[in-house]
MARLOVO-908228 format. One line per field, with one value per atom (N, C-alpha, C, O, CB): residue number from 1; residue in one letter; atom name; x negated, y negated, z. Coordinates in nm, 2 decimals, always signed. Glycine has a CB too. Layout:
REM residues N
num: (NUM ...)
residuo: (a ...)
atomo: (CA ...)
px: (X ...)
py: (Y ...)
pz: (Z ...)
//
This chain:
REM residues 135
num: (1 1 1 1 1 2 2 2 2 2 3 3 3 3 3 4 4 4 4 4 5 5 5 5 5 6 6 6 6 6 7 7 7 7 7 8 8 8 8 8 9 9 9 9 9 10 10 10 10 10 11 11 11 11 11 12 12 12 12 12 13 13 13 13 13 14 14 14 14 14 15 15 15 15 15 16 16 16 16 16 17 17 17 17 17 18 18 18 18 18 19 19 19 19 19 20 20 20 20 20 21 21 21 21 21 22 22 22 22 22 23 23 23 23 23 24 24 24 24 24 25 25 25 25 25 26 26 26 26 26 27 27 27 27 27 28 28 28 28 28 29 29 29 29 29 30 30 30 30 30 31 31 31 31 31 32 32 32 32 32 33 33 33 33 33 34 34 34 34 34 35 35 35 35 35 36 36 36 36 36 37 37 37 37 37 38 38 38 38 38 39 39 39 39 39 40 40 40 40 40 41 41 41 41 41 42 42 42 42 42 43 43 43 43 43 44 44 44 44 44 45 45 45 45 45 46 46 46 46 46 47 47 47 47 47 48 48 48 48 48 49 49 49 49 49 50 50 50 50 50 51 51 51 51 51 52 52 52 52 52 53 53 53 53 53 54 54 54 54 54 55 55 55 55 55 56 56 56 56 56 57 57 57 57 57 58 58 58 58 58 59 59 59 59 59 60 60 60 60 60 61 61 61 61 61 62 62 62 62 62 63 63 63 63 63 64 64 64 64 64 65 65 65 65 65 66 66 66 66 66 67 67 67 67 67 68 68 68 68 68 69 69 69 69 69 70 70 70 70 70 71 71 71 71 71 72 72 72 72 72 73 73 73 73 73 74 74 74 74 74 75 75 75 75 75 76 76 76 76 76 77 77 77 77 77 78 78 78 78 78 79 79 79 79 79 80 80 80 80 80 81 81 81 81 81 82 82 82 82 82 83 83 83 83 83 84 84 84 84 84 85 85 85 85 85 86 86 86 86 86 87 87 87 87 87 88 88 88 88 88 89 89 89 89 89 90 90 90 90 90 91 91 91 91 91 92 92 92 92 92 93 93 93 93 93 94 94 94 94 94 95 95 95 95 95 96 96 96 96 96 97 97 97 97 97 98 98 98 98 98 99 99 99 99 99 100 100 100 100 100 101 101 101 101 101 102 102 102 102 102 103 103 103 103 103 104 104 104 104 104 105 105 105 105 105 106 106 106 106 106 107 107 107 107 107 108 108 108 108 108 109 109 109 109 109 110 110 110 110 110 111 111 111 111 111 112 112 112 112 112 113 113 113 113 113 114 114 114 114 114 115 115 115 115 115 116 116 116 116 116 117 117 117 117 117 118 118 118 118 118 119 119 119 119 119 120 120 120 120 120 121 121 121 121 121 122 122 122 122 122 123 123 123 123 123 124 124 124 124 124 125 125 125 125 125 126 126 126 126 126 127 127 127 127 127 128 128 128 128 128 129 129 129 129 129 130 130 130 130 130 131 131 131 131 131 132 132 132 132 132 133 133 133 133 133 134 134 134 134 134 135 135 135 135 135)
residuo: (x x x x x x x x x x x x x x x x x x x x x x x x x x x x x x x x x x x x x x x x x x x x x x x x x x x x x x x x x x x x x x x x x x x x x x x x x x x x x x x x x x x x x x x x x x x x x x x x x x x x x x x x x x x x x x x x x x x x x x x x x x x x x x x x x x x x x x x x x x x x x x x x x x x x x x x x x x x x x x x x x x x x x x x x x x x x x x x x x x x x x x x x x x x x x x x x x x x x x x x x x x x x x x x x x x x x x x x x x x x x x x x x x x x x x x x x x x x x x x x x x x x x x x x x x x x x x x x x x x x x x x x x x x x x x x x x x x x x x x x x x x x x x x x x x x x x x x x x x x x x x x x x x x x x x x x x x x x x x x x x x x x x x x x x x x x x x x x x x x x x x x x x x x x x x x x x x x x x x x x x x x x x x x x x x x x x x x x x x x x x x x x x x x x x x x x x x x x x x x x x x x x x x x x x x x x x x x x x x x x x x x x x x x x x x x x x x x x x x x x x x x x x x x x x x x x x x x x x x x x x x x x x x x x x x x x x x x x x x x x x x x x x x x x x x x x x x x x x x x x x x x x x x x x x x x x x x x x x x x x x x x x x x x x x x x x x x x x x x x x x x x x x x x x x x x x x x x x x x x x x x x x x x x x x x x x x x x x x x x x x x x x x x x x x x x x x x x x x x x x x x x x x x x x x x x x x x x x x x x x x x x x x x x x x x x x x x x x x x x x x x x x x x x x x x x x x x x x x x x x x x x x x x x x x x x x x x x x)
atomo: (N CA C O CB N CA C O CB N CA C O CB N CA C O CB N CA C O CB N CA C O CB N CA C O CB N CA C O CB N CA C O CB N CA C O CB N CA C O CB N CA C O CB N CA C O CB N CA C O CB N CA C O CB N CA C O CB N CA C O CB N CA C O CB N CA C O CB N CA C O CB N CA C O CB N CA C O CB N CA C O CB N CA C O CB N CA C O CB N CA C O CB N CA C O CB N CA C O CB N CA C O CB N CA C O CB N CA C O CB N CA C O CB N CA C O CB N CA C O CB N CA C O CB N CA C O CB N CA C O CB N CA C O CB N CA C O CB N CA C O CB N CA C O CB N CA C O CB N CA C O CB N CA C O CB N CA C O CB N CA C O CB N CA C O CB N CA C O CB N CA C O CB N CA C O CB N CA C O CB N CA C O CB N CA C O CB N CA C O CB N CA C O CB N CA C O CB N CA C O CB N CA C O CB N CA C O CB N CA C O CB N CA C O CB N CA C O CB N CA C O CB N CA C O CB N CA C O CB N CA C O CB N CA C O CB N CA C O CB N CA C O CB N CA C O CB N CA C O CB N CA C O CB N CA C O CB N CA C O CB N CA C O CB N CA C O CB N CA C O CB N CA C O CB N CA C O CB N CA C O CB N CA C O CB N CA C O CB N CA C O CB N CA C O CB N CA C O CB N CA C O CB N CA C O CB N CA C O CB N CA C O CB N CA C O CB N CA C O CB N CA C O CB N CA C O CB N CA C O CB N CA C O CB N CA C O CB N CA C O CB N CA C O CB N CA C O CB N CA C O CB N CA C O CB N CA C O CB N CA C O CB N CA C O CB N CA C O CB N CA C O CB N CA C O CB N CA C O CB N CA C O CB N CA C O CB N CA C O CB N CA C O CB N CA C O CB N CA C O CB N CA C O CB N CA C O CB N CA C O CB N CA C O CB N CA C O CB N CA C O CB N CA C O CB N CA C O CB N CA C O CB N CA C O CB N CA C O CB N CA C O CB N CA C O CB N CA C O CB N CA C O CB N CA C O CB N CA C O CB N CA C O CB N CA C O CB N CA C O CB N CA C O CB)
px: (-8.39 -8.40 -8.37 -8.45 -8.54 -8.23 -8.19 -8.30 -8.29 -7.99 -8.35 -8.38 -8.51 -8.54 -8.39 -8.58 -8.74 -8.74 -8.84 -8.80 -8.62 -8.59 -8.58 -8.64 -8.35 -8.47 -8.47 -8.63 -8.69 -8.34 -8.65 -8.77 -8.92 -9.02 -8.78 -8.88 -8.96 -8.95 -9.01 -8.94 -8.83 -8.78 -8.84 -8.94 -8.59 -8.77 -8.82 -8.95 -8.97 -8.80 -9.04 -9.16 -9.26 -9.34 -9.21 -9.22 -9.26 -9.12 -9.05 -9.36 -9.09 -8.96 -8.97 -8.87 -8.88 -9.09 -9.15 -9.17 -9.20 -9.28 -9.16 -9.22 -9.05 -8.95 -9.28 -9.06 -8.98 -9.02 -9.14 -8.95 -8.93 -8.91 -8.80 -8.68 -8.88 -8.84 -8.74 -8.80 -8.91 -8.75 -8.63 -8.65 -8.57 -8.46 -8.55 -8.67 -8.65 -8.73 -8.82 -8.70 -8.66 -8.76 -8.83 -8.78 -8.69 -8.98 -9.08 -9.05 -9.10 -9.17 -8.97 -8.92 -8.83 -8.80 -8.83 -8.80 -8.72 -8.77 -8.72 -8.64 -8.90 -8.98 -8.99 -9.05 -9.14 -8.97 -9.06 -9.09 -9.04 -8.94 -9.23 -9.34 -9.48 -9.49 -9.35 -9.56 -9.72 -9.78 -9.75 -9.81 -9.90 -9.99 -10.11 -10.13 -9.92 -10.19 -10.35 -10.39 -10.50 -10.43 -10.35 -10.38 -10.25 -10.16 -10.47 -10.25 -10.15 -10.22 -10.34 -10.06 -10.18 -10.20 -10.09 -9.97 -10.22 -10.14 -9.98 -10.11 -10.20 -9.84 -10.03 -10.10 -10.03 -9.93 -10.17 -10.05 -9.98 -9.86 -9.76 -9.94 -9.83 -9.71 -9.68 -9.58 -9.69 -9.76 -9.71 -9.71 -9.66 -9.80 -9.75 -9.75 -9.61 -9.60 -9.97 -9.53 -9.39 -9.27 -9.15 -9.36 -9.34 -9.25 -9.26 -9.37 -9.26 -9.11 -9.06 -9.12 -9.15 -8.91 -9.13 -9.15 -9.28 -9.25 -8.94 -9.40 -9.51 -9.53 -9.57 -9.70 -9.50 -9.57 -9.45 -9.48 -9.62 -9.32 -9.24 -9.23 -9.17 -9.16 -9.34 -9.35 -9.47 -9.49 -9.32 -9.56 -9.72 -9.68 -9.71 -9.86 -9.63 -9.60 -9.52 -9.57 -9.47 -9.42 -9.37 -9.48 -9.45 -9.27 -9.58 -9.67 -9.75 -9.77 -9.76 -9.79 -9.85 -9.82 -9.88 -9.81 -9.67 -9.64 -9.63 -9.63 -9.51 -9.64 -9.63 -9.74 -9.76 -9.53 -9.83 -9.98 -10.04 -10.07 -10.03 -10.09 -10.17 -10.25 -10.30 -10.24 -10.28 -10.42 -10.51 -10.52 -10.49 -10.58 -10.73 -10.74 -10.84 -10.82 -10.56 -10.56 -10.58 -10.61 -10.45 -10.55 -10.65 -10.51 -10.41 -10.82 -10.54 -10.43 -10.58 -10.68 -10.23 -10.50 -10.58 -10.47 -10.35 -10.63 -10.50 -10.45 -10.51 -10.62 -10.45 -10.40 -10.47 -10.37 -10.25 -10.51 -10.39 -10.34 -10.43 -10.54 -10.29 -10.37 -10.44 -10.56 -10.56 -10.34 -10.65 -10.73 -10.74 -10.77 -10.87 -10.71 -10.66 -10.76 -10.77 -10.55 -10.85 -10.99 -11.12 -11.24 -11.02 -11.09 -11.19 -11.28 -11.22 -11.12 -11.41 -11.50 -11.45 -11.57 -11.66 -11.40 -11.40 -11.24 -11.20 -11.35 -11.21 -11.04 -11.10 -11.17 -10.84 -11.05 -11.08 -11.04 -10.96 -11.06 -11.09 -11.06 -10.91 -10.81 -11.25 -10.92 -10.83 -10.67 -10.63 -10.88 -10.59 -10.46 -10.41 -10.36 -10.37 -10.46 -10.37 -10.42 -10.35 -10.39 -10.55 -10.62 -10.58 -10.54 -10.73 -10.61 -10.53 -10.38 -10.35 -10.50 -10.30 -10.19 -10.15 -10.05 -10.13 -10.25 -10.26 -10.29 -10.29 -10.32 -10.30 -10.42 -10.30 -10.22 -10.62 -10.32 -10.21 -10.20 -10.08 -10.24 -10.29 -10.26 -10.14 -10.05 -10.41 -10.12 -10.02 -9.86 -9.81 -10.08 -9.81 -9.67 -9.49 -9.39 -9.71 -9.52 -9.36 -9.21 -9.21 -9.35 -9.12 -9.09 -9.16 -9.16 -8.91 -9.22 -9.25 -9.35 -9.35 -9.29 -9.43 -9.54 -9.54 -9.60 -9.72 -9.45 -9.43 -9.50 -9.47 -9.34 -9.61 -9.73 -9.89 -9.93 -9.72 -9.97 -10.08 -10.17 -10.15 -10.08 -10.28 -10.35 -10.48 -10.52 -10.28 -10.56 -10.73 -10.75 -10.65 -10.84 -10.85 -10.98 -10.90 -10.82 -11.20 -10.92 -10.84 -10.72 -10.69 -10.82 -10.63 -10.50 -10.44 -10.35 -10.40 -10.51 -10.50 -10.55 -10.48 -10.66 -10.64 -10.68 -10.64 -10.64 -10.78 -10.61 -10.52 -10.36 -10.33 -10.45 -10.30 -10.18 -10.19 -10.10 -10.16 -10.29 -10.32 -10.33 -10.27 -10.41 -10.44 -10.47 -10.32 -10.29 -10.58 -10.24 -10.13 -10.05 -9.96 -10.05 -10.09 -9.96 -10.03 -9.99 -9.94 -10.10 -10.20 -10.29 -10.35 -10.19 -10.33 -10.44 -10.56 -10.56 -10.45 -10.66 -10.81 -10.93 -10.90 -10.87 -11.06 -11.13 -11.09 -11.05 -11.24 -11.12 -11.05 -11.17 -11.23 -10.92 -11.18 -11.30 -11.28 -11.24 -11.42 -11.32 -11.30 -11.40 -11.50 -11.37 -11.35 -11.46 -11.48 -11.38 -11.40 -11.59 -11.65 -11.60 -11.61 -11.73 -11.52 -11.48 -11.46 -11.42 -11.32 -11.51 -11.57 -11.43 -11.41 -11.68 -11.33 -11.19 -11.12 -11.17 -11.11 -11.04 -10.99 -10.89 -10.79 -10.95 -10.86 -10.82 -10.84 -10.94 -10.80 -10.80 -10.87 -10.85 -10.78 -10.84 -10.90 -10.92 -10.98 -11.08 -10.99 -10.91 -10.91 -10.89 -10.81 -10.77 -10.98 -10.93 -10.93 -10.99 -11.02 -10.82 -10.78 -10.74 -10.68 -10.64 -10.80 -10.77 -10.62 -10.60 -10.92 -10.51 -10.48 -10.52 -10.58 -10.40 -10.50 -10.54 -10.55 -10.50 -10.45 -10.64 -10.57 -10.46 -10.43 -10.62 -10.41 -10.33 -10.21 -10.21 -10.37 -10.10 -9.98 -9.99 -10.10 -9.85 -9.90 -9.89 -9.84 -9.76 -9.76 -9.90 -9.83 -9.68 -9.65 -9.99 -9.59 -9.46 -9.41 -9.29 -9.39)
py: (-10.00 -9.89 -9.76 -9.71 -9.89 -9.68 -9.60 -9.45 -9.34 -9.59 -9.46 -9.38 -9.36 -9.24 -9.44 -9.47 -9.47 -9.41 -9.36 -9.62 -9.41 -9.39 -9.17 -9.08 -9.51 -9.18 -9.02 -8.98 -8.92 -8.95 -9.00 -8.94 -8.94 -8.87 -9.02 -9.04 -9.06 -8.97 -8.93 -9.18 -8.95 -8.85 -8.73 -8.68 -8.82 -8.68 -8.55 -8.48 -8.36 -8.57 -8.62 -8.57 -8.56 -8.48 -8.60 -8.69 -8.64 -8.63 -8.73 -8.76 -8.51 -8.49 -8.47 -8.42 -8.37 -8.50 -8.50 -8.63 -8.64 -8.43 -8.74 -8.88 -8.95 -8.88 -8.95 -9.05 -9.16 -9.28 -9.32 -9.19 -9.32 -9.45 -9.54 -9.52 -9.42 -9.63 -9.75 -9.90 -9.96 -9.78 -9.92 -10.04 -10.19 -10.22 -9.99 -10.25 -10.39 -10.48 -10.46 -10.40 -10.61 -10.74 -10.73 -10.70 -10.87 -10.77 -10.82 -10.90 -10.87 -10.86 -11.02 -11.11 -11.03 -11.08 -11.20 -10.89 -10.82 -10.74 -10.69 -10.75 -10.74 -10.61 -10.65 -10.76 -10.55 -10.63 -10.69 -10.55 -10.45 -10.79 -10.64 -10.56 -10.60 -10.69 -10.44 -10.57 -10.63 -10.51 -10.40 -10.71 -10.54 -10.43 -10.48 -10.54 -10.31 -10.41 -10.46 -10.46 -10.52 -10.42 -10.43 -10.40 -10.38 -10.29 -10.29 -10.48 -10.45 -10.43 -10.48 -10.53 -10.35 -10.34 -10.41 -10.39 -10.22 -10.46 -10.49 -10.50 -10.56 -10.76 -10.40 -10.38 -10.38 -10.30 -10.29 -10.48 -10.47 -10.56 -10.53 -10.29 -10.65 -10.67 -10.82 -10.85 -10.63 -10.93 -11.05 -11.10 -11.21 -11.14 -11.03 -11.15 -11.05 -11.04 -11.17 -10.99 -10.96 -11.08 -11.10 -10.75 -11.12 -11.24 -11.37 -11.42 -11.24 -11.46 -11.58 -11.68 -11.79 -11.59 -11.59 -11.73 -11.64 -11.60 -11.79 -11.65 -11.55 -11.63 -11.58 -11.53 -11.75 -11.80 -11.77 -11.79 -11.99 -11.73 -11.72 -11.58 -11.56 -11.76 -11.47 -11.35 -11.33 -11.22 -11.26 -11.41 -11.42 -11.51 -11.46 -11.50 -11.60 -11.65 -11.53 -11.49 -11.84 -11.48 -11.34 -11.21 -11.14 -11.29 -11.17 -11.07 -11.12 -11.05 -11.04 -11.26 -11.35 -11.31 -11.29 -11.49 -11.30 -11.36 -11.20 -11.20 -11.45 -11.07 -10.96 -10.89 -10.79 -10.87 -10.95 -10.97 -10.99 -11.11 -11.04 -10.90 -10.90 -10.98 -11.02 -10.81 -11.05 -11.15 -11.06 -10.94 -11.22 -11.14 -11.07 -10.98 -10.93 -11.02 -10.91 -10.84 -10.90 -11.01 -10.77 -10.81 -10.83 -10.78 -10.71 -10.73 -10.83 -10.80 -10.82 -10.89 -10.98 -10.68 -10.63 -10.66 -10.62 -10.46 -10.73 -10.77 -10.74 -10.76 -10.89 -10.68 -10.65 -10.72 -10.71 -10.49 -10.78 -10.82 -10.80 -10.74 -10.94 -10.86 -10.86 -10.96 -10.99 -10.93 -11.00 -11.10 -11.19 -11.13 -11.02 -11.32 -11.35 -11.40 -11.43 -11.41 -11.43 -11.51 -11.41 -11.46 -11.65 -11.29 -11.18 -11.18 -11.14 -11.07 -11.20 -11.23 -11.07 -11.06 -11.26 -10.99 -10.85 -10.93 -10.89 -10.71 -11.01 -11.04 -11.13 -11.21 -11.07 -11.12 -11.23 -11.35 -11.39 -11.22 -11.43 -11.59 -11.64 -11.70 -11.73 -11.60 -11.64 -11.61 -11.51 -11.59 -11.69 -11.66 -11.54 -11.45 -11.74 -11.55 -11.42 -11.31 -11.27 -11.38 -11.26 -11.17 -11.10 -10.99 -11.22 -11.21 -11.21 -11.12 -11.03 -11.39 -11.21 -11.17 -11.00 -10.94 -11.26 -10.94 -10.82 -10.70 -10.58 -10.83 -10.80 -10.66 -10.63 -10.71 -10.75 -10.52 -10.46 -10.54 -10.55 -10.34 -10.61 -10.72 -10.81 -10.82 -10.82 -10.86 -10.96 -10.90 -10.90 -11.05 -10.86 -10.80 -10.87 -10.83 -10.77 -10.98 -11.05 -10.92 -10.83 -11.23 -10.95 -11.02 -10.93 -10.97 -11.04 -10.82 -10.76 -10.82 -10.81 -10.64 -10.89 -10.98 -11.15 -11.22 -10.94 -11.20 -11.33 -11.43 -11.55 -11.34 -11.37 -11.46 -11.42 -11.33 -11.51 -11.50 -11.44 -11.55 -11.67 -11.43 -11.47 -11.54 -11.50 -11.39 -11.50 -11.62 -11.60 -11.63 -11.65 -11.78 -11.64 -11.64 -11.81 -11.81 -11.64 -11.87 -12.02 -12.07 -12.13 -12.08 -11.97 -11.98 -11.89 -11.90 -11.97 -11.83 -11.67 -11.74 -11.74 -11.51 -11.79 -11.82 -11.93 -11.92 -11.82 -12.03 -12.16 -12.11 -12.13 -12.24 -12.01 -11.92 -11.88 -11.91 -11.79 -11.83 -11.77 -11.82 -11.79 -11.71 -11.98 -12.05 -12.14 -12.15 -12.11 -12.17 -12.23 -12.14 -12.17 -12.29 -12.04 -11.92 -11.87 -11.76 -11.73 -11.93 -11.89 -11.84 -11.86 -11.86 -11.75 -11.70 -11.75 -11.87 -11.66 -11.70 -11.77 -11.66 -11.56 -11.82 -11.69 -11.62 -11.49 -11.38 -11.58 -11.58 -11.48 -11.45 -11.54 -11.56 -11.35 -11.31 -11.17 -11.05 -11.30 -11.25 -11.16 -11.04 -11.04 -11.26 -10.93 -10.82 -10.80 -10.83 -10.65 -10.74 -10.73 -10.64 -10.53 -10.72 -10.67 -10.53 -10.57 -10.66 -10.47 -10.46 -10.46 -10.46 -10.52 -10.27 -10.37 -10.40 -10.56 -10.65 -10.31 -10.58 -10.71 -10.70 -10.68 -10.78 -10.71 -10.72 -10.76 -10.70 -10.68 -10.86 -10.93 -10.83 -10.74 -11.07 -10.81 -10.76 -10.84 -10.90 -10.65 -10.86 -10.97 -10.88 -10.79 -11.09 -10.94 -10.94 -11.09 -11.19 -10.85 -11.07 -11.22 -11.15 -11.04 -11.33 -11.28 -11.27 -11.36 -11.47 -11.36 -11.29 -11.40 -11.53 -11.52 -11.38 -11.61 -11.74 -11.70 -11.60 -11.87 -11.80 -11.83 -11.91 -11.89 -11.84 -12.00 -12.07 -12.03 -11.94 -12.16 -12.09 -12.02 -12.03 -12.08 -12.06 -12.01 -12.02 -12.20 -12.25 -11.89 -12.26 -12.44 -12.34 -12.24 -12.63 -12.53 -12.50 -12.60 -12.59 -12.51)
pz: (+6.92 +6.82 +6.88 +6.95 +6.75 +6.85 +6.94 +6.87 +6.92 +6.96 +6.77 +6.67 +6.76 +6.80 +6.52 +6.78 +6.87 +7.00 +7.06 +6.91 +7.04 +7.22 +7.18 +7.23 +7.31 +7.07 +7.08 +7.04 +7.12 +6.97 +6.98 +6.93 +7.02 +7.00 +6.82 +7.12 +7.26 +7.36 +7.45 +7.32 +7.31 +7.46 +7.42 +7.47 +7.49 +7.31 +7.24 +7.23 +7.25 +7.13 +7.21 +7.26 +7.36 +7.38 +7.22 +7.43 +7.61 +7.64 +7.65 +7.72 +7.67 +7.77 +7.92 +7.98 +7.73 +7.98 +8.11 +8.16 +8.28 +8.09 +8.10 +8.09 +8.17 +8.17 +7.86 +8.20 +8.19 +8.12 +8.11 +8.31 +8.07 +8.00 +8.05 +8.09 +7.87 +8.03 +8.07 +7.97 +7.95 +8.27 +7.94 +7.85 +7.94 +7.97 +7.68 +7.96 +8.03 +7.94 +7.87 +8.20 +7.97 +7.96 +8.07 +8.18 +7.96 +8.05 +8.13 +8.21 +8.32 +8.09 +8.21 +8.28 +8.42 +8.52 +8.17 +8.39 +8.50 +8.60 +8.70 +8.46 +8.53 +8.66 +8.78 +8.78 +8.64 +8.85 +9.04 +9.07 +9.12 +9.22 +8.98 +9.04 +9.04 +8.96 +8.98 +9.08 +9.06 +9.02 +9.06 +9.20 +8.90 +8.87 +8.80 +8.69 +8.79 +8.93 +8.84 +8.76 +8.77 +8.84 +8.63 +8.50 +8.41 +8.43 +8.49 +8.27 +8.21 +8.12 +8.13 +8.20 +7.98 +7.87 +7.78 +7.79 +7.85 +7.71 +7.59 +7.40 +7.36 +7.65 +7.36 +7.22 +7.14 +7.14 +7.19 +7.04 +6.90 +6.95 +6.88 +6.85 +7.03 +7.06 +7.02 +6.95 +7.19 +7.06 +7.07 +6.91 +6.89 +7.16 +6.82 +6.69 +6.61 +6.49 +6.57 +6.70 +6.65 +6.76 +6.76 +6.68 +6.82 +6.87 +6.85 +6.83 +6.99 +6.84 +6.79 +6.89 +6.87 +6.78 +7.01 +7.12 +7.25 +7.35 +7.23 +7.19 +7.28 +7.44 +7.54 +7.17 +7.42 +7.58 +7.67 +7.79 +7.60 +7.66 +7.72 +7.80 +7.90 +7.65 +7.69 +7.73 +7.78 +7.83 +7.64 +7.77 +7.83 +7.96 +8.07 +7.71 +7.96 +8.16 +8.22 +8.33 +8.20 +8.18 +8.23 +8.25 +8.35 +8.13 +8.18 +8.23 +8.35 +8.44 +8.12 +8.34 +8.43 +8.59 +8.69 +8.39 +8.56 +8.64 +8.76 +8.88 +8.59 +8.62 +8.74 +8.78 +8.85 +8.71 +8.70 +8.76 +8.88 +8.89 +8.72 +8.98 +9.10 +9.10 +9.00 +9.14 +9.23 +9.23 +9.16 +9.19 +9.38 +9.07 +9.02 +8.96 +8.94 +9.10 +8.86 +8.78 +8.62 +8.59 +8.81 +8.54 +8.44 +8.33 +8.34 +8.44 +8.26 +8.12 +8.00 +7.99 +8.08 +7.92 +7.80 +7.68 +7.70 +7.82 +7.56 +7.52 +7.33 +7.29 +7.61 +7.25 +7.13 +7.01 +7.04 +7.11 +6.89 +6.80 +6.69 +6.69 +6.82 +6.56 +6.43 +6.48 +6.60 +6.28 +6.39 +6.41 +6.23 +6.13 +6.47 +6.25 +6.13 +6.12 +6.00 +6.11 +6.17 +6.13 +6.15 +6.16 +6.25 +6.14 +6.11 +6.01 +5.91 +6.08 +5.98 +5.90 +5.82 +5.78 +5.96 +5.78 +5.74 +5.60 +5.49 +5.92 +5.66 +5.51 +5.48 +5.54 +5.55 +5.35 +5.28 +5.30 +5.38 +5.19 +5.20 +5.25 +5.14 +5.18 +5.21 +5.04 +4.96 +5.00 +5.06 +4.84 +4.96 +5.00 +4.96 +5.03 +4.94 +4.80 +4.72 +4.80 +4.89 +4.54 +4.79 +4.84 +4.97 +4.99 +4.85 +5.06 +5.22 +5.24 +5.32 +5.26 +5.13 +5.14 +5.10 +5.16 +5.05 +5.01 +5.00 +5.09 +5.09 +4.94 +5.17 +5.30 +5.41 +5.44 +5.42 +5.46 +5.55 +5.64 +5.68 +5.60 +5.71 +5.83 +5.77 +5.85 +5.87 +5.68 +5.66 +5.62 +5.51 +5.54 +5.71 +5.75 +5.76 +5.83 +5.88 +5.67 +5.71 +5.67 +5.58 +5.56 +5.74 +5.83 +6.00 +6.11 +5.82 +5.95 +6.06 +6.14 +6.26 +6.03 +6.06 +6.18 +6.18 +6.10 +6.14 +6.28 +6.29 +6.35 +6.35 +6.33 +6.41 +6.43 +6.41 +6.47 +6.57 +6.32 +6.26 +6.36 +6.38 +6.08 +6.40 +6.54 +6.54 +6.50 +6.69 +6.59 +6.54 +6.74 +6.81 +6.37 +6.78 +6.88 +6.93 +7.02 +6.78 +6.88 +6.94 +7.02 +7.12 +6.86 +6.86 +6.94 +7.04 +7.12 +6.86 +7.02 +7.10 +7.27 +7.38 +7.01 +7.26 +7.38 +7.41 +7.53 +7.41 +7.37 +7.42 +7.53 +7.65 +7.23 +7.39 +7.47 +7.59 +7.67 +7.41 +7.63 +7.73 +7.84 +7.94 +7.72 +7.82 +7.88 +7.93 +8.05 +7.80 +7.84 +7.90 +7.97 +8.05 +7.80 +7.93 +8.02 +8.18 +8.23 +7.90 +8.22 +8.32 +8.34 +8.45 +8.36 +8.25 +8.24 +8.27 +8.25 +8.14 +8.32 +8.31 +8.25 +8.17 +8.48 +8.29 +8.18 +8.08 +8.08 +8.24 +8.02 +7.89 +7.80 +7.75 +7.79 +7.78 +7.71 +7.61 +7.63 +7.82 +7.50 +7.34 +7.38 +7.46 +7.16 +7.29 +7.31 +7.13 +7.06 +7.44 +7.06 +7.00 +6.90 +6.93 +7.05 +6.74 +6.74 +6.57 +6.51 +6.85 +6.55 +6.36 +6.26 +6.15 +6.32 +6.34 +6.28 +6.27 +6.33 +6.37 +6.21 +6.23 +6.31 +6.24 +6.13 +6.44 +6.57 +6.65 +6.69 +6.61 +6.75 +6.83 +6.92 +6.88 +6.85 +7.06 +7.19 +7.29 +7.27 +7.18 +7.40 +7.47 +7.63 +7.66 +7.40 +7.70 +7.84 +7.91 +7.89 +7.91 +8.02 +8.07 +8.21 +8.24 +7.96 +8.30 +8.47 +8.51 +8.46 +8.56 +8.60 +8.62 +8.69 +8.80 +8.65 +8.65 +8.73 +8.86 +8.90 +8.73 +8.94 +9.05 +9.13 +9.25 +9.08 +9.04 +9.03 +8.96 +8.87 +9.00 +8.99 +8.93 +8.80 +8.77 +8.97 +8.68 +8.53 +8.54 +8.62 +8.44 +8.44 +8.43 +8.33 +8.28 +8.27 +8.38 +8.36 +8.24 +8.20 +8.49)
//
């Protein structure tokens, strides 16, 4: 989106930016953030073994999405379908506490632990393994 990049610049014009796939960095860093990001992707474990992978021993990835199993939305379809969380084609994966952590779990990650949050969004922190990501 060349529209997002000018308008990034424009406003921090002090900042750098750089647009890569995750799959390209070599780099390691103790802490990643990624918010709002995986339930706009077709294929999330392919981009979660790539964060994994530029993850320091014993760093930690913070991790935020919708929460689709949020006691706060409703249960009914129609209803559900009304509420700002439900975003097609803009949001292509809708994800609760299970799948969310299964993902993770296959992508290498280990303790993963939800944090508490009255909005419907999950928030998640996760260690990398000590072991590499399974393949």
């Amino acid at each position: 989106m060349p529209w997002a990049w000018t308008s990034t610049r424009r406003l921090f014009p002090d900042c750098r930016f750089e647009h890569r796939d995750v799959a390209d960095v070599a780099a390691e860093f103790d802490v990643i953030y990624c918010s709002e990001v995986i339930e706009h992707l077709p294929q999330p474990i392919p981009f979660l073994r790539a964060l994994r992978s530029i993850l320091a021993p014993g760093g930690v990835v913070f991790l935020t999405t919708p929460d689709m199993g949020h006691r706060s939305l409703p249960r009914g379809a129609r209803d559900l379908i009304a509420t700002e969380e439900i975003r097609p084609p803009e949001h292509l994966l809708y994800l609760g506490r299970p799948a969310l952590s299964a993902m993770l779990e296959e992508s290498g990650f280990g303790d993963v632990r939800f944090m508490l949050n009255l909005e419907p969004t999950l928030k998640v922190l996760a260690r990398g393994a000590m072991i590499g990501p399974s393949t």
